[in-house]
N, C-alpha and C positions, 0 to 999 in steps of 0.2 A: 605249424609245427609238423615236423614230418620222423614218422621212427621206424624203424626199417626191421626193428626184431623185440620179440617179445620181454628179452632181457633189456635191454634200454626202455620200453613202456613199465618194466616193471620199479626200475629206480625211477623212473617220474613220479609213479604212484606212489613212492615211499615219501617224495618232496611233495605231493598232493595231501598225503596223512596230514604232515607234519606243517601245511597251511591251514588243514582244517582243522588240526586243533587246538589254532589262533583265534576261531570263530566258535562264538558261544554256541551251545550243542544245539543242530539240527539234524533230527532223523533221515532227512529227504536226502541232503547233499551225502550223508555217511551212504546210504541207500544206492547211492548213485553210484558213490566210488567203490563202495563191494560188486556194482554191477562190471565197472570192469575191469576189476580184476577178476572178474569170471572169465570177461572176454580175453583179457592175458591170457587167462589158462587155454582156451580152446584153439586160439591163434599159437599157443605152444607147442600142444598137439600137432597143429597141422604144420608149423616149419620142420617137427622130426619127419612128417610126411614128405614133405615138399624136398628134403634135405635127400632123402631116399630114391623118390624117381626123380627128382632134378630137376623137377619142374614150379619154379618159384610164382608164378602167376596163381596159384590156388590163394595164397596169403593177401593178394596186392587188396581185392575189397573188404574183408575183414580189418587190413591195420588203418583201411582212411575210415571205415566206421568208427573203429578204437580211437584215431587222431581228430575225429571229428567231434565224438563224446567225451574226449580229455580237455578239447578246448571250450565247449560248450560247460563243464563242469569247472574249468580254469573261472569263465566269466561269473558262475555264479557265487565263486567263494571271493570275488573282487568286490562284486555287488553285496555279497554278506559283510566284508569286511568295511564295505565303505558304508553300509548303515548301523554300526554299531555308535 
């Protein structure tokens, strides 16, 4: 998956809620997805940053950690879902 601004990881997250709570309640994976949406917010911050000196490479390692932990957390509500 690749997402390029904080507003498209943020409608992921809303499709990420709304799989998790297909999955009988676990604290760890909620845990998870609050974590980032923290990271949305701080990657939101720095694209007004980056939008201003115009320098877009500050964002590029933050959104593939973001893209890394969305897919890593994709996997584990699959694996929740598939042992129900």
């Amino acid at each position: 998956m690749k997402l390029t601004s904080a507003i498209e990881a943020s409608q992921y997250c809303d499709s990420l809620r709304r799989e998790l709570s297909l999955v009988r309640y676990n604290p760890d994976l909620h845990k998870m997805l609050k974590n980032i949406e923290g990271m949305i917010t701080e990657i939101s911050k720095k694209e007004v940053t980056c939008r201003r000196s115009k320098n877009f490479k500050l964002i590029e390692a933050p959104l593939k950690t973001l893209c890394d932990s969305i897919d890593h957390l994709e996997k584990l509500i699959l694996i929740a879902r598939l042992m129900e």
